[in-house]
C-alpha positions as CSV (number, residue, x, y, z in Angstrom):
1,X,0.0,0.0,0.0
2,X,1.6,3.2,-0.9
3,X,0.8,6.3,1.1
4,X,0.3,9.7,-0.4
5,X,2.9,12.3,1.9
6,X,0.3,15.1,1.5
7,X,-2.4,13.1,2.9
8,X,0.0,11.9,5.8
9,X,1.0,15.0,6.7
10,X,-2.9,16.8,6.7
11,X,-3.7,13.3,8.4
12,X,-6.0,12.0,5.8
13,X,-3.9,8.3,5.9
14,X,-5.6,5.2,4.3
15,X,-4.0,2.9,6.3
16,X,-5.9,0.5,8.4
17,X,-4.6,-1.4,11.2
18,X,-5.4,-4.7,11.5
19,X,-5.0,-6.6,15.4
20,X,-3.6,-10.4,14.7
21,X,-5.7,-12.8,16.2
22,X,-3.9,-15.4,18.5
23,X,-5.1,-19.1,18.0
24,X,-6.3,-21.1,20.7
25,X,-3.4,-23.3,21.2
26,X,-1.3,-19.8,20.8
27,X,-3.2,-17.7,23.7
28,X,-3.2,-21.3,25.8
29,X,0.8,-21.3,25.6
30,X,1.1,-17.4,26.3
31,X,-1.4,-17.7,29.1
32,X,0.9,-21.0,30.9
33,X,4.1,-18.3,30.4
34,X,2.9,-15.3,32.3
35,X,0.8,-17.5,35.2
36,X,3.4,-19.5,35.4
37,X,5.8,-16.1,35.9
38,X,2.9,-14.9,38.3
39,X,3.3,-18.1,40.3
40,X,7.4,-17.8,40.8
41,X,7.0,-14.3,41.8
42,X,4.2,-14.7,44.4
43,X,6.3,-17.6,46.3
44,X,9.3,-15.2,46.0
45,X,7.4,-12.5,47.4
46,X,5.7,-14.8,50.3
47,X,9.3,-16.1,51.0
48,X,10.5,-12.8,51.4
49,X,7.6,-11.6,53.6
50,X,8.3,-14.8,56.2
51,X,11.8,-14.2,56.1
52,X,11.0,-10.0,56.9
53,X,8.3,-11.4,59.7
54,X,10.5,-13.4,61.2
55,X,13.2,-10.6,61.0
56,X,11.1,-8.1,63.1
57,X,10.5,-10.6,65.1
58,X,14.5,-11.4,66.4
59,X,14.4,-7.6,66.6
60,X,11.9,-7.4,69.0
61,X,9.4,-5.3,67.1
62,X,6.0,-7.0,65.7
63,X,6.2,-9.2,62.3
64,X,2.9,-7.9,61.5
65,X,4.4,-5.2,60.7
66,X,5.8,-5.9,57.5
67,X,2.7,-6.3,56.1
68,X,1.5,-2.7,56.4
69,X,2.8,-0.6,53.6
70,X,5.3,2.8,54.9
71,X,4.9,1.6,58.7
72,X,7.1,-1.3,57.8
73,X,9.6,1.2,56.9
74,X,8.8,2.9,59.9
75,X,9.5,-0.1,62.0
76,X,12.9,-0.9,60.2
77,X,13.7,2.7,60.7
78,X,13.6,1.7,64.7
79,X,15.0,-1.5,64.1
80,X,18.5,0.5,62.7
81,X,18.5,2.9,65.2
82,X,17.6,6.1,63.1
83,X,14.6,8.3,63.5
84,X,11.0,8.0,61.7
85,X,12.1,11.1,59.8
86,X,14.5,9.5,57.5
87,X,11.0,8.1,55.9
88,X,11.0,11.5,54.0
89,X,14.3,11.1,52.5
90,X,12.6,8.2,51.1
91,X,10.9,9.6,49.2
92,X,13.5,12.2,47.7
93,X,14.4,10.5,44.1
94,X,17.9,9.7,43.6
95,X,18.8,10.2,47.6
96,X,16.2,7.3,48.2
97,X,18.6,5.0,46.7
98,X,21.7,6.0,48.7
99,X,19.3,5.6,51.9
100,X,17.7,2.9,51.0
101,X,21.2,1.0,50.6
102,X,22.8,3.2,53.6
103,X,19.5,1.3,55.9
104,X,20.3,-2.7,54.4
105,X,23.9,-1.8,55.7
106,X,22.8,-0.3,59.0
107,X,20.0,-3.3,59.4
108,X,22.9,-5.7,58.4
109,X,25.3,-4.4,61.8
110,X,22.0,-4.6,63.4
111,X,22.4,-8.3,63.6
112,X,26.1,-8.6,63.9
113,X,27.0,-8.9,60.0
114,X,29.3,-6.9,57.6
115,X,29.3,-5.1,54.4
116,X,29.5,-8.4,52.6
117,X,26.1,-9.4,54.4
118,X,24.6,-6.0,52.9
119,X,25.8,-6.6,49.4
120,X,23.9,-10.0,49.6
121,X,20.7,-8.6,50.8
122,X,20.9,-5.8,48.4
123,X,21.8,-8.6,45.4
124,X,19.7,-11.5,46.9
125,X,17.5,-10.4,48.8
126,X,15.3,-13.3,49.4
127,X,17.9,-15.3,50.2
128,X,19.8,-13.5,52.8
129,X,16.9,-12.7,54.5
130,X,15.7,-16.5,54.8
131,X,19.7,-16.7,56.5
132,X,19.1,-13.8,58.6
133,X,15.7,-14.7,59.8
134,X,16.6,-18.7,59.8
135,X,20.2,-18.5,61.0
136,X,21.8,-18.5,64.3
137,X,21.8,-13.9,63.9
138,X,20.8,-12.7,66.9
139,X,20.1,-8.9,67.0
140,X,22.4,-6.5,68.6
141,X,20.2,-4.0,69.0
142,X,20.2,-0.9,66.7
143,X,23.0,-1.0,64.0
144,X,24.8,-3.2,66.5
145,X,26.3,-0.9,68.9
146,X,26.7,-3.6,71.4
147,X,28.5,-5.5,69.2
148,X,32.9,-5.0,69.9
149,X,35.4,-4.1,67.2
150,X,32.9,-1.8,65.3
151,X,30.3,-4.2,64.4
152,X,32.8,-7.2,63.7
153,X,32.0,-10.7,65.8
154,X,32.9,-14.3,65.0
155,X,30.9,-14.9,63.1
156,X,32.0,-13.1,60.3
157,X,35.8,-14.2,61.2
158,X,37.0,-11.6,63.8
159,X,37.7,-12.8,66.9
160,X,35.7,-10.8,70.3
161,X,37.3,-9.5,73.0
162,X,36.1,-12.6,75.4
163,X,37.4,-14.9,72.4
164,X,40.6,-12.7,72.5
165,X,40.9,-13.4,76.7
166,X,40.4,-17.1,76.2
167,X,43.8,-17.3,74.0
Protein backbone atom coordinates (compact mmCIF):
# COMPACT_ATOMS: atom_id res chain seq x y z
CA UNK A 1 0.00 0.00 0.00
CA UNK A 2 1.56 3.23 -0.93
CA UNK A 3 0.80 6.30 1.14
CA UNK A 4 0.31 9.74 -0.39
CA UNK A 5 2.90 12.30 1.93
CA UNK A 6 0.27 15.11 1.47
CA UNK A 7 -2.45 13.06 2.92
CA UNK A 8 0.01 11.92 5.81
CA UNK A 9 0.98 14.96 6.72
CA UNK A 10 -2.90 16.82 6.72
CA UNK A 11 -3.67 13.34 8.39
CA UNK A 12 -5.98 11.97 5.79
CA UNK A 13 -3.92 8.26 5.89
CA UNK A 14 -5.65 5.19 4.35
CA UNK A 15 -4.05 2.91 6.31
CA UNK A 16 -5.94 0.53 8.39
CA UNK A 17 -4.57 -1.38 11.24
CA UNK A 18 -5.35 -4.71 11.52
CA UNK A 19 -5.03 -6.57 15.42
CA UNK A 20 -3.65 -10.37 14.70
CA UNK A 21 -5.72 -12.80 16.18
CA UNK A 22 -3.92 -15.35 18.46
CA UNK A 23 -5.15 -19.11 17.99
CA UNK A 24 -6.34 -21.11 20.71
CA UNK A 25 -3.43 -23.29 21.16
CA UNK A 26 -1.35 -19.84 20.81
CA UNK A 27 -3.20 -17.66 23.69
CA UNK A 28 -3.23 -21.26 25.75
CA UNK A 29 0.83 -21.33 25.61
CA UNK A 30 1.06 -17.41 26.31
CA UNK A 31 -1.39 -17.72 29.06
CA UNK A 32 0.92 -20.98 30.92
CA UNK A 33 4.07 -18.30 30.41
CA UNK A 34 2.85 -15.34 32.29
CA UNK A 35 0.81 -17.46 35.18
CA UNK A 36 3.43 -19.55 35.44
CA UNK A 37 5.78 -16.13 35.94
CA UNK A 38 2.90 -14.91 38.33
CA UNK A 39 3.33 -18.11 40.29
CA UNK A 40 7.44 -17.80 40.84
CA UNK A 41 7.03 -14.35 41.79
CA UNK A 42 4.18 -14.70 44.38
CA UNK A 43 6.26 -17.59 46.26
CA UNK A 44 9.31 -15.25 46.01
CA UNK A 45 7.39 -12.48 47.42
CA UNK A 46 5.69 -14.79 50.25
CA UNK A 47 9.28 -16.10 51.05
CA UNK A 48 10.46 -12.79 51.35
CA UNK A 49 7.63 -11.58 53.59
CA UNK A 50 8.27 -14.79 56.25
CA UNK A 51 11.80 -14.22 56.15
CA UNK A 52 11.02 -10.03 56.90
CA UNK A 53 8.29 -11.40 59.72
CA UNK A 54 10.49 -13.41 61.25
CA UNK A 55 13.23 -10.64 61.04
CA UNK A 56 11.14 -8.08 63.15
CA UNK A 57 10.47 -10.57 65.11
CA UNK A 58 14.48 -11.41 66.40
CA UNK A 59 14.37 -7.64 66.63
CA UNK A 60 11.93 -7.43 69.04
CA UNK A 61 9.45 -5.35 67.06
CA UNK A 62 5.97 -7.02 65.68
CA UNK A 63 6.22 -9.20 62.34
CA UNK A 64 2.87 -7.93 61.46
CA UNK A 65 4.35 -5.22 60.67
CA UNK A 66 5.81 -5.90 57.52
CA UNK A 67 2.73 -6.35 56.10
CA UNK A 68 1.51 -2.73 56.45
CA UNK A 69 2.85 -0.63 53.58
CA UNK A 70 5.33 2.83 54.88
CA UNK A 71 4.95 1.56 58.69
CA UNK A 72 7.05 -1.29 57.84
CA UNK A 73 9.65 1.21 56.90
CA UNK A 74 8.83 2.91 59.87
CA UNK A 75 9.49 -0.11 62.01
CA UNK A 76 12.89 -0.87 60.22
CA UNK A 77 13.72 2.71 60.74
CA UNK A 78 13.57 1.70 64.68
CA UNK A 79 15.02 -1.52 64.09
CA UNK A 80 18.48 0.45 62.74
CA UNK A 81 18.51 2.95 65.19
CA UNK A 82 17.60 6.12 63.13
CA UNK A 83 14.64 8.28 63.49
CA UNK A 84 10.98 8.02 61.74
CA UNK A 85 12.07 11.14 59.81
CA UNK A 86 14.53 9.47 57.47
CA UNK A 87 11.00 8.05 55.92
CA UNK A 88 10.97 11.50 53.96
CA UNK A 89 14.34 11.11 52.55
CA UNK A 90 12.64 8.17 51.05
CA UNK A 91 10.92 9.56 49.23
CA UNK A 92 13.46 12.25 47.67
CA UNK A 93 14.41 10.49 44.05
CA UNK A 94 17.92 9.74 43.61
CA UNK A 95 18.84 10.24 47.60
CA UNK A 96 16.24 7.30 48.16
CA UNK A 97 18.61 5.04 46.66
CA UNK A 98 21.66 6.02 48.70
CA UNK A 99 19.32 5.57 51.90
CA UNK A 100 17.68 2.90 51.04
CA UNK A 101 21.15 0.96 50.64
CA UNK A 102 22.79 3.17 53.64
CA UNK A 103 19.54 1.31 55.88
CA UNK A 104 20.32 -2.69 54.36
CA UNK A 105 23.87 -1.80 55.71
CA UNK A 106 22.77 -0.34 58.98
CA UNK A 107 19.99 -3.27 59.41
CA UNK A 108 22.88 -5.70 58.39
CA UNK A 109 25.25 -4.38 61.81
CA UNK A 110 22.03 -4.56 63.40
CA UNK A 111 22.35 -8.32 63.60
CA UNK A 112 26.08 -8.65 63.87
CA UNK A 113 27.00 -8.94 60.01
CA UNK A 114 29.33 -6.86 57.57
CA UNK A 115 29.33 -5.10 54.44
CA UNK A 116 29.54 -8.38 52.63
CA UNK A 117 26.12 -9.43 54.42
CA UNK A 118 24.58 -6.01 52.91
CA UNK A 119 25.76 -6.60 49.40
CA UNK A 120 23.91 -9.99 49.63
CA UNK A 121 20.68 -8.62 50.75
CA UNK A 122 20.86 -5.80 48.41
CA UNK A 123 21.80 -8.57 45.38
CA UNK A 124 19.72 -11.52 46.92
CA UNK A 125 17.47 -10.44 48.83
CA UNK A 126 15.29 -13.30 49.38
CA UNK A 127 17.88 -15.34 50.17
CA UNK A 128 19.80 -13.46 52.82
CA UNK A 129 16.86 -12.69 54.55
CA UNK A 130 15.75 -16.48 54.76
CA UNK A 131 19.71 -16.70 56.47
CA UNK A 132 19.06 -13.75 58.55
CA UNK A 133 15.68 -14.74 59.79
CA UNK A 134 16.65 -18.70 59.80
CA UNK A 135 20.24 -18.46 60.99
CA UNK A 136 21.83 -18.48 64.31
CA UNK A 137 21.76 -13.92 63.87
CA UNK A 138 20.82 -12.67 66.91
CA UNK A 139 20.08 -8.90 67.01
CA UNK A 140 22.38 -6.46 68.56
CA UNK A 141 20.19 -3.99 69.00
CA UNK A 142 20.23 -0.91 66.69
CA UNK A 143 22.97 -0.99 63.99
CA UNK A 144 24.78 -3.18 66.50
CA UNK A 145 26.29 -0.91 68.85
CA UNK A 146 26.67 -3.63 71.36
CA UNK A 147 28.50 -5.53 69.16
CA UNK A 148 32.94 -5.02 69.86
CA UNK A 149 35.41 -4.13 67.24
CA UNK A 150 32.88 -1.85 65.27
CA UNK A 151 30.33 -4.20 64.37
CA UNK A 152 32.83 -7.16 63.65
CA UNK A 153 32.02 -10.72 65.85
CA UNK A 154 32.85 -14.32 65.03
CA UNK A 155 30.90 -14.88 63.14
CA UNK A 156 32.01 -13.10 60.33
CA UNK A 157 35.76 -14.17 61.21
CA UNK A 158 37.02 -11.59 63.82
CA UNK A 159 37.72 -12.79 66.90
CA UNK A 160 35.66 -10.81 70.27
CA UNK A 161 37.25 -9.49 72.99
CA UNK A 162 36.14 -12.65 75.37
CA UNK A 163 37.45 -14.88 72.37
CA UNK A 164 40.65 -12.67 72.52
CA UNK A 165 40.93 -13.41 76.69
CA UNK A 166 40.41 -17.08 76.17
CA UNK A 167 43.80 -17.26 74.04
Amino acid sequence: MKLNLLNVLIGQSTYQYEPQQLSGEEAGIMAAIFGSFFLVIMAVALVTIIAQWKVYTKAGQPGWAVLIPIYNILVLLDIVGKPKWWFFLLLIPIVNIFIGLYITHLLSLSFGRGIGFTLGLILLGPVFYLILAFGNDTYKGPAGLNIPDGGMDSNMGTATDTETAEA
